[in-house]
Backbone as a chain_set.jsonl record, in Angstrom:
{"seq": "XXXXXXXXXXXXXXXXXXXXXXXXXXXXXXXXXXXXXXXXXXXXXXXXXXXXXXXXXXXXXXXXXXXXXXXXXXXXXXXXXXXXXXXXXXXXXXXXXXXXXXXXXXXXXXXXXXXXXXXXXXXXXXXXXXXXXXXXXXXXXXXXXXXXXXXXXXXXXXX", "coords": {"N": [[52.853, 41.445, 15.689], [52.186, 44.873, 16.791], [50.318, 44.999, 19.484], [48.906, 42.569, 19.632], [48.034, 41.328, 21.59], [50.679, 40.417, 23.125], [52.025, 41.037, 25.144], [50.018, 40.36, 27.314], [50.185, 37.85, 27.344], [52.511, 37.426, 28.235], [52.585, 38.533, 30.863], [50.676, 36.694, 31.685], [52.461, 34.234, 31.736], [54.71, 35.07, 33.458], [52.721, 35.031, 35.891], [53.641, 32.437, 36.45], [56.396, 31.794, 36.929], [58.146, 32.296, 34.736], [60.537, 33.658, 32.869], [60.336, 36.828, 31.243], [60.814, 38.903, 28.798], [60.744, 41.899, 27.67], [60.518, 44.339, 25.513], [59.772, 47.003, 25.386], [59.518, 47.269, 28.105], [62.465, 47.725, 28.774], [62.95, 50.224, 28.011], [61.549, 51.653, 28.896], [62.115, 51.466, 31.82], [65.348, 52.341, 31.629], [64.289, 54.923, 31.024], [62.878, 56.045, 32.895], [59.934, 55.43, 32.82], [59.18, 56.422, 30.76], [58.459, 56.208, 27.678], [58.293, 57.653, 25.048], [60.515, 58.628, 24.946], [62.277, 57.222, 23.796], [65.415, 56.273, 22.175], [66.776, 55.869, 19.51], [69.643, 55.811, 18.622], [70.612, 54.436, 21.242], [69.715, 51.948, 20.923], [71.81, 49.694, 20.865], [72.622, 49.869, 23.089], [69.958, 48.648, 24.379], [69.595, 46.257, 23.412], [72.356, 44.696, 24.255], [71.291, 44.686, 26.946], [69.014, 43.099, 26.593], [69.74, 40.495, 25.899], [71.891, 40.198, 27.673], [70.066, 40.034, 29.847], [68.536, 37.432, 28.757], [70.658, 35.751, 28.657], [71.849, 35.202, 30.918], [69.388, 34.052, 32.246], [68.699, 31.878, 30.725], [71.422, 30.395, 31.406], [71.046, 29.683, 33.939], [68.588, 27.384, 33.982], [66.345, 28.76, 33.12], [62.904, 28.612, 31.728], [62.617, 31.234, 29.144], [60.758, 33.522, 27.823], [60.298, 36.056, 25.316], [58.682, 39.043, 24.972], [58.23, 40.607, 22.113], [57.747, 42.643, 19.787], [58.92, 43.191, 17.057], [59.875, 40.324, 15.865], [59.163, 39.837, 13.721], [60.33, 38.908, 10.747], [62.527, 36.437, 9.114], [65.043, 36.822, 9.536], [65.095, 39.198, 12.095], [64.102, 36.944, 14.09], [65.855, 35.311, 13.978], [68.024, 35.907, 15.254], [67.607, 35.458, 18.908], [67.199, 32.623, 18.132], [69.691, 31.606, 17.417], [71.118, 32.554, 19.807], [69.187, 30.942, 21.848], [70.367, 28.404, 20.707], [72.832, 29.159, 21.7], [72.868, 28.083, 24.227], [72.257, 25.242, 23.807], [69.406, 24.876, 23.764], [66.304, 24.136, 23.794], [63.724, 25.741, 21.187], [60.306, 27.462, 20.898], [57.717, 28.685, 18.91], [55.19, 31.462, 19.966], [52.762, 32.003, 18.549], [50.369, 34.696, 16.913], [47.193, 35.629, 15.346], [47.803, 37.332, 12.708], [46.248, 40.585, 11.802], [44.258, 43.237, 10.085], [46.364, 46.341, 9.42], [44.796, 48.617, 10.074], [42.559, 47.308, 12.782], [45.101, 46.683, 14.59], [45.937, 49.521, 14.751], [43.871, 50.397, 16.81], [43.597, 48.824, 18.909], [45.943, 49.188, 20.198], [45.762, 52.076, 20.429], [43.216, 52.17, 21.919], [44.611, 50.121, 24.487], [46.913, 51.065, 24.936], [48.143, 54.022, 24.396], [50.498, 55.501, 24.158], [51.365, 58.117, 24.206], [50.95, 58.686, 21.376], [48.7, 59.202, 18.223], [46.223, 57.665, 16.459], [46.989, 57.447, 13.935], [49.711, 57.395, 13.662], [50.095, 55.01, 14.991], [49.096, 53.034, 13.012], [50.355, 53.561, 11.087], [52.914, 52.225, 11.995], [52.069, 49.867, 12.006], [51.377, 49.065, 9.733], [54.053, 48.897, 8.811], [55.173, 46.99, 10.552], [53.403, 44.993, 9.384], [54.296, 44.911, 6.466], [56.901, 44.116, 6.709], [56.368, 41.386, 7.435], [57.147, 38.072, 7.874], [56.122, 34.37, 7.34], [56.485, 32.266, 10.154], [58.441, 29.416, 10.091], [59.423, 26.237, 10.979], [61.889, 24.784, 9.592], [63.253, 27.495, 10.456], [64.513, 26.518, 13.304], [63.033, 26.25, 15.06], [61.689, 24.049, 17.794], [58.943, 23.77, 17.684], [55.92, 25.329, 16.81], [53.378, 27.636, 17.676], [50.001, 28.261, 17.566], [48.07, 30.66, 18.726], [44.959, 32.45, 19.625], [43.865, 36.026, 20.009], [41.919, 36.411, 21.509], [41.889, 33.841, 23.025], [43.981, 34.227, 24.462], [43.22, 36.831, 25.958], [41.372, 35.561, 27.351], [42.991, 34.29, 29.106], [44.507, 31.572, 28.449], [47.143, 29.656, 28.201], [50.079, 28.326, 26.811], [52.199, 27.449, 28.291]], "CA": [[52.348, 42.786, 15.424], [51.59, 45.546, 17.918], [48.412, 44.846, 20.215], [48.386, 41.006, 19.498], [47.87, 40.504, 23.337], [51.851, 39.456, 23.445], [52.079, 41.371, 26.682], [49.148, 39.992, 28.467], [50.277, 36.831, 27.19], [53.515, 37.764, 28.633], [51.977, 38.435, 32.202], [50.065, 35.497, 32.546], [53.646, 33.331, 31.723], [55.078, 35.762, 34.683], [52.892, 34.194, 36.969], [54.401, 30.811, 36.401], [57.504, 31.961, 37.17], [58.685, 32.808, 33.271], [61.546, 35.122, 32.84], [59.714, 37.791, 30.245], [61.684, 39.886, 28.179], [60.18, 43.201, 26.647], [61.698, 45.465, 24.899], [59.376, 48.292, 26.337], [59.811, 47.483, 29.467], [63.586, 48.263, 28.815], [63.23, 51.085, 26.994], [61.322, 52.237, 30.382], [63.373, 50.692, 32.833], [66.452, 53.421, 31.249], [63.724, 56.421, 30.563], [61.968, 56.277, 33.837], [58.647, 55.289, 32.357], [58.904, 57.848, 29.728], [58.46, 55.296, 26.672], [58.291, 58.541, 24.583], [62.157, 59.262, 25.166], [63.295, 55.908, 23.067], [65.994, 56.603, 20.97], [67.304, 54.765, 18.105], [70.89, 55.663, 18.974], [70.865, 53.782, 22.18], [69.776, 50.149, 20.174], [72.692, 48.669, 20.858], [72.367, 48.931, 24.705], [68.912, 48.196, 24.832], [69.672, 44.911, 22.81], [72.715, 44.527, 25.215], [70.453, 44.74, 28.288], [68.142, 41.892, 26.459], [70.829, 39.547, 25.928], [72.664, 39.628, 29.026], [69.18, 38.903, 30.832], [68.346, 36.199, 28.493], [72.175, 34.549, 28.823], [71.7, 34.974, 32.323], [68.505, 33.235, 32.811], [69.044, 30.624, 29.925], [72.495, 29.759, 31.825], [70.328, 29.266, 35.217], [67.981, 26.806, 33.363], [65.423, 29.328, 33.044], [62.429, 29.331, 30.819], [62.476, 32.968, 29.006], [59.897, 34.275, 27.177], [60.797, 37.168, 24.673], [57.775, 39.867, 23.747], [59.266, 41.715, 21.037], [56.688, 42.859, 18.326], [60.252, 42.993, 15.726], [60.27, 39.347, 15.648], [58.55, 39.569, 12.348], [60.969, 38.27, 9.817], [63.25, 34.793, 9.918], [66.078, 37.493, 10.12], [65.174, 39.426, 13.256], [63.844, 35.671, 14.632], [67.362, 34.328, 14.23], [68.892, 36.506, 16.749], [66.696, 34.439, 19.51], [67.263, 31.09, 17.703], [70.958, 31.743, 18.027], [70.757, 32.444, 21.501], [68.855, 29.487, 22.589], [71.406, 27.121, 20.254], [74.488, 29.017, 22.045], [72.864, 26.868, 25.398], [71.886, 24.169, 23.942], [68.269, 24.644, 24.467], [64.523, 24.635, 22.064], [63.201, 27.707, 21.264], [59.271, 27.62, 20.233], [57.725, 29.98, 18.458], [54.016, 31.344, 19.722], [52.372, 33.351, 17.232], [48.974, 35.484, 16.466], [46.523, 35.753, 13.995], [47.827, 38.727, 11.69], [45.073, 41.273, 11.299], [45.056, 44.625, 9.134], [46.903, 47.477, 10.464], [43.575, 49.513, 11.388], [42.88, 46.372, 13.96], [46.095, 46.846, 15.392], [46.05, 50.274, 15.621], [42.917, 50.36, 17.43], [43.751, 47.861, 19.729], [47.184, 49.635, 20.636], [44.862, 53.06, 20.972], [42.442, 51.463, 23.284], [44.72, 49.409, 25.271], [48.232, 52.184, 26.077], [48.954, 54.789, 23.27], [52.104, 55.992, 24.761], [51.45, 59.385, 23.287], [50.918, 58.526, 20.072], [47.842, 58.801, 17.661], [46.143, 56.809, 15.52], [47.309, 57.294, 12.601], [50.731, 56.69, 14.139], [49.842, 53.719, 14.88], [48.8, 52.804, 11.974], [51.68, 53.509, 10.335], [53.836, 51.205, 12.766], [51.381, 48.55, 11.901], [51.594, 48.952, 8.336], [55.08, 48.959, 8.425], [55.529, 45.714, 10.554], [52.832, 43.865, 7.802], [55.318, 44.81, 5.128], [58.541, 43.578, 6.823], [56.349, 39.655, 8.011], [57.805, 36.701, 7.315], [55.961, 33.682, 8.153], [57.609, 31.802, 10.317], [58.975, 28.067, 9.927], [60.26, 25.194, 11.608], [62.86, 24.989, 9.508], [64.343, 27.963, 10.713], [64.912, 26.5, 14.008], [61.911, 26.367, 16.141], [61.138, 22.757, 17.883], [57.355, 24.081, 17.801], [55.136, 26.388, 17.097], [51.707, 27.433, 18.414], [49.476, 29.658, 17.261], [46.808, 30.91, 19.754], [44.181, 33.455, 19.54], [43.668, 36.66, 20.469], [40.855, 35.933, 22.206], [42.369, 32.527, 23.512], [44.837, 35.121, 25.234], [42.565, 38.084, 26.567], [40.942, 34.795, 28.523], [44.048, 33.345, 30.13], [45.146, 30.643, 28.008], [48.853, 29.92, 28.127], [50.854, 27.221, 26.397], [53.48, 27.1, 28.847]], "C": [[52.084, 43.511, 16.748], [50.387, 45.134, 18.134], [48.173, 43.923, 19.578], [47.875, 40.357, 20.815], [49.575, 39.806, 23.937], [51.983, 39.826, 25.155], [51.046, 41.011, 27.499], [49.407, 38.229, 28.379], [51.832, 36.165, 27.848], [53.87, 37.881, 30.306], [51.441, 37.652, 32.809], [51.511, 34.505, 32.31], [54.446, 33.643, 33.004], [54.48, 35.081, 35.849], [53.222, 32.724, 37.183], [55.735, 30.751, 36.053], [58.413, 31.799, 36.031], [59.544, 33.979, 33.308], [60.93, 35.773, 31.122], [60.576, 38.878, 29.908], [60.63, 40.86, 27.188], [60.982, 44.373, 26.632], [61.283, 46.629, 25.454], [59.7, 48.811, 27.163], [61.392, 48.036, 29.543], [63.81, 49.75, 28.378], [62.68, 52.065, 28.659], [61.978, 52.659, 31.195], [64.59, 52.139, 32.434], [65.712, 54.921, 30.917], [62.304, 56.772, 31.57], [60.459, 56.523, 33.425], [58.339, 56.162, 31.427], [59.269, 57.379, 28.492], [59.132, 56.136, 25.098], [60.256, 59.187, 24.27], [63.01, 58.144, 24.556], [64.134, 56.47, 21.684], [67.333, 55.853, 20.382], [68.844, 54.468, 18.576], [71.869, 54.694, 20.404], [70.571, 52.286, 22.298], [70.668, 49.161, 21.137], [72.933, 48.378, 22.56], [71.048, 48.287, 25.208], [68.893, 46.494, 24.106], [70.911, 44.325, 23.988], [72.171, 44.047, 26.362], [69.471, 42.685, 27.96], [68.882, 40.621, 26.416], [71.658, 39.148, 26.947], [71.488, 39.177, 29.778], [68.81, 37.812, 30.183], [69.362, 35.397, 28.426], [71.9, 33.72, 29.972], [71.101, 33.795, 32.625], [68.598, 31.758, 31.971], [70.129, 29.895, 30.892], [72.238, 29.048, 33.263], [69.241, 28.22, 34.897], [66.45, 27.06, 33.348], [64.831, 28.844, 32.163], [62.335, 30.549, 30.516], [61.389, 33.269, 27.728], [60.28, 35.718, 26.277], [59.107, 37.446, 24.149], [58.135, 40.804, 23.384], [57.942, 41.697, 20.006], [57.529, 42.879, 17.224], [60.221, 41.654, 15.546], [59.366, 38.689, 14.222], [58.882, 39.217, 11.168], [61.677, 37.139, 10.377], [64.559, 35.9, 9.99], [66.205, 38.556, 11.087], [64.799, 38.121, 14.254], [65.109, 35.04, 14.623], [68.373, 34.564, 15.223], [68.464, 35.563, 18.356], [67.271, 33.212, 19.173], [68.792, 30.841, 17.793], [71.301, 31.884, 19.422], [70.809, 31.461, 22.141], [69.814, 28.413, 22.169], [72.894, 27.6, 20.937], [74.189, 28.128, 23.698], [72.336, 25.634, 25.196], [70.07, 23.887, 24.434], [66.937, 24.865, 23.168], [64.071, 25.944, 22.172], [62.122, 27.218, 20.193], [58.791, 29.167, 20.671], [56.106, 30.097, 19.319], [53.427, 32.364, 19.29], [50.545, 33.23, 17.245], [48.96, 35.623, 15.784], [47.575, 37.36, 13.608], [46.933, 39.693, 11.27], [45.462, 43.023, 11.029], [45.67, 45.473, 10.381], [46.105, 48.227, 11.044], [43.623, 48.582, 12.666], [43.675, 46.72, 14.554], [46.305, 47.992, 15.847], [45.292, 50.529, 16.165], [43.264, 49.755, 18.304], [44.728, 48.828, 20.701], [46.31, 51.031, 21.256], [43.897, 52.731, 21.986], [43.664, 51.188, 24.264], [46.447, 50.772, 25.92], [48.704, 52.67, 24.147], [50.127, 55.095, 23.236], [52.258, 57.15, 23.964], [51.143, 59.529, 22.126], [49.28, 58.772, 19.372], [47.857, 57.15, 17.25], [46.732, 56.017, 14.519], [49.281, 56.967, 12.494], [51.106, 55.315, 13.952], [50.113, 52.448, 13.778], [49.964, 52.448, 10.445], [53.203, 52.371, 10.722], [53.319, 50.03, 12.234], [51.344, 48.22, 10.813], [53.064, 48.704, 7.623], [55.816, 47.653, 9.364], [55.206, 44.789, 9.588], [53.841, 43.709, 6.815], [56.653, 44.115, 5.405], [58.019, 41.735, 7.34], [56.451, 38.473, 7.118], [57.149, 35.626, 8.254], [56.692, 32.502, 8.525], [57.615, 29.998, 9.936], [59.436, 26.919, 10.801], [61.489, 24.721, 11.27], [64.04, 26.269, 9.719], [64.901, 27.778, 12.608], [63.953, 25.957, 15.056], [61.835, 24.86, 16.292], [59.839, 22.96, 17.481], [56.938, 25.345, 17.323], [53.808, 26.501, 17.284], [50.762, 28.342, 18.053], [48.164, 29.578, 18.093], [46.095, 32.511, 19.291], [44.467, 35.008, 20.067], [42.366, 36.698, 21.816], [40.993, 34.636, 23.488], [43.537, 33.55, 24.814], [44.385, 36.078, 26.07], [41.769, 36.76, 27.616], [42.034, 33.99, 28.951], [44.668, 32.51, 29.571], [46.632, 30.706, 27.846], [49.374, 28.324, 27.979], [51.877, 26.751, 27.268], [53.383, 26.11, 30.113]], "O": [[51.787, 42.853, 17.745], [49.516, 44.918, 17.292], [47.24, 44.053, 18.786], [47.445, 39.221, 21.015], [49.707, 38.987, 24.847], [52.021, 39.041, 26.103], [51.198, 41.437, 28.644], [48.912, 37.453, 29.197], [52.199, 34.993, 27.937], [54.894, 37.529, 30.891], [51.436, 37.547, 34.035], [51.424, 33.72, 33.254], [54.872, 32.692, 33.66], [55.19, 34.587, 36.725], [52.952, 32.073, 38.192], [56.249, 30.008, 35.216], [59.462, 31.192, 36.243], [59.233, 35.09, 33.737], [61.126, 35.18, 30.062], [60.998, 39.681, 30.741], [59.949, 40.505, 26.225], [61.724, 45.035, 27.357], [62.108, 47.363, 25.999], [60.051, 49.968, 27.392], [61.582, 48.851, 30.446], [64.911, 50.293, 28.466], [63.346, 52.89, 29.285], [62.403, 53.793, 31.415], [64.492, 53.035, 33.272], [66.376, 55.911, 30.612], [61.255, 57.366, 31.324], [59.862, 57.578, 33.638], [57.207, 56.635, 31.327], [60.27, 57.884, 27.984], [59.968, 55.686, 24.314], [60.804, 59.979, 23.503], [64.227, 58.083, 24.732], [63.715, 56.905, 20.611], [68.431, 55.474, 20.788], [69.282, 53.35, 18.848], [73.059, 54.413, 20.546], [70.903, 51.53, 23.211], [70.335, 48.227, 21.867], [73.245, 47.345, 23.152], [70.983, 47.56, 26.199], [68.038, 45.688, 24.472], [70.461, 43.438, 24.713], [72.574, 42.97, 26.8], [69.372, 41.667, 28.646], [68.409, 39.678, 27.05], [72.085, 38.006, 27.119], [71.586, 38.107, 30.38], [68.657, 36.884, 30.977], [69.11, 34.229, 28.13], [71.766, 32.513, 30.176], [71.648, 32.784, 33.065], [68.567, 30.677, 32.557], [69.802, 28.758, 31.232], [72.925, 28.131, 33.712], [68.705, 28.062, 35.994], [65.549, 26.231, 33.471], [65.6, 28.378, 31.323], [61.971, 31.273, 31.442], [61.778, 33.011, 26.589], [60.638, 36.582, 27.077], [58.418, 36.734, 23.419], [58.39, 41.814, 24.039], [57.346, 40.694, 19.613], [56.937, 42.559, 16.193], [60.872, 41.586, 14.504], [59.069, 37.544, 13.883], [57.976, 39.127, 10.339], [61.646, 36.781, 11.554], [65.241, 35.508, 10.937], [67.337, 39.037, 11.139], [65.267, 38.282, 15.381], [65.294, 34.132, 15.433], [69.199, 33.853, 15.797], [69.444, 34.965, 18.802], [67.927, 32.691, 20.075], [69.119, 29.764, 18.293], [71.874, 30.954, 19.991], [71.73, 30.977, 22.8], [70.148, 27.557, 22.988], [73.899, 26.892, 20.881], [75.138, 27.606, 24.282], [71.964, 24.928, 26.133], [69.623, 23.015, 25.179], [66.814, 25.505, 22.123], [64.078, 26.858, 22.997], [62.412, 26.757, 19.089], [58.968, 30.043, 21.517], [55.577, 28.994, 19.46], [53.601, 33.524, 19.663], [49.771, 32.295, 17.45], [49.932, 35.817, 15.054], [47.866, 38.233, 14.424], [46.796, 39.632, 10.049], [46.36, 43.751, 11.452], [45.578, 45.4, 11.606], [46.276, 48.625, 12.196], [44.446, 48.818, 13.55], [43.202, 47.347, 15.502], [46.745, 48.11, 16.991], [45.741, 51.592, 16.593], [43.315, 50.682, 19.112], [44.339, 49.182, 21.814], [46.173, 51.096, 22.478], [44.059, 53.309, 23.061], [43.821, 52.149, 25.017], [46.768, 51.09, 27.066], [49.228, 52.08, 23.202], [50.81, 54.944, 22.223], [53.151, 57.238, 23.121], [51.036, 60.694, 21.743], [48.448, 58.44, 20.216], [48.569, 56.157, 17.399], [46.931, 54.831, 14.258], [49.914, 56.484, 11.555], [51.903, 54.696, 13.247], [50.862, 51.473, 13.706], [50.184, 51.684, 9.505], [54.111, 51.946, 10.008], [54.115, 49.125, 11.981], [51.268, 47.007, 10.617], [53.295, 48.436, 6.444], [56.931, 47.279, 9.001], [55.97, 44.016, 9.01], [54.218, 42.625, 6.369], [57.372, 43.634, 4.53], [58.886, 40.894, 7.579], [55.973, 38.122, 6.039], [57.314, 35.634, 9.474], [57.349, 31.804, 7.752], [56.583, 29.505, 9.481], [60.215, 27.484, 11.568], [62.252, 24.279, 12.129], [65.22, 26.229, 9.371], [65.537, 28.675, 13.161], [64.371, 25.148, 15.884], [61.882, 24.2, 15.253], [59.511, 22.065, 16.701], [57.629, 26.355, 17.459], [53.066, 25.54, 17.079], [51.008, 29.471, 18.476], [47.384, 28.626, 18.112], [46.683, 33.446, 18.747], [45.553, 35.089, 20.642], [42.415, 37.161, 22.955], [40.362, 34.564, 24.543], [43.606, 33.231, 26.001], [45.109, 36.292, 27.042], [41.601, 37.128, 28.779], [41.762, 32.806, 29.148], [45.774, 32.419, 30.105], [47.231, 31.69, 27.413], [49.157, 27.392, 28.754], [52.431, 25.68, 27.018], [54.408, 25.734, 30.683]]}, "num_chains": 1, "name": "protein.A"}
């Protein structure tokens, strides 16, 4: 979900030399920090972009880290799990509590709106809840971990 802490959880893996993939940051990265300017029609390179750096670094015997807030069904999660099985490599999952969509959009409002309201928000957050699928081990994952929010805003890192 938005404002689970994936990105701070994302930063502390960074300093232990983790290749971190965010979709934001790409969306940036091509709209000179102007998050606001993401558009739909350009998907297919911003998925491009994510895939050639996670080939990359997978093929260098990187660990990579993906924070994607979409990875909320087993059919956006399979894109990933395909990935890691075209090198031959595990792919665990680490997952946050689920909490209502107010929570989340609060969190997201506090912590970087990116222009947006609330009630925006809100609506993003209501509309990931409806598309989550929890996830499995049978769809691939050696592991999974579930850590806090809290466990995350103080440093903790599985990796």
């Amino acid at each position: 979900m938005i404002a689970s802490c994936k990105s701070t959880y994302a930063k502390n893996a960074a300093l232990k030399k983790i290749i971190c993939i965010n979709d934001d940051s790409i969306v940036n990265m091509l709209h000179a920090d102007q998050y606001v300017l993401y558009d739909s029609s350009l998907k297919i390179l911003y998925k491009s972009i994510e895939n050639h750096i996670i080939s990359t670094a997978l093929s260098m015997n990187k660990i990579v880290l993906i924070d994607r807030a979409l990875n909320l069904s087993k059919k956006s999660r399979q894109r990933w799990i395909s990935l890691a099985n075209s090198f031959d490599v595990d792919i665990e999952l680490i997952k946050t509590k689920i909490e209502s969509p107010e929570i989340h959009a609060e969190r997201r409002m506090k912590s970087d709106p990116r222009g947006h309201d609330f009630e925006y928000w809100k609506r993003v957050a209501e509309e990931h809840f409806s598309n989550y699928t929890e996830p499995s081990l049978e769809e691939g994952f050696k592991e999974i971990h579930e850590i806090s929010f809290e466990e995350i805003k103080n440093g903790k890192v599985f990796l």
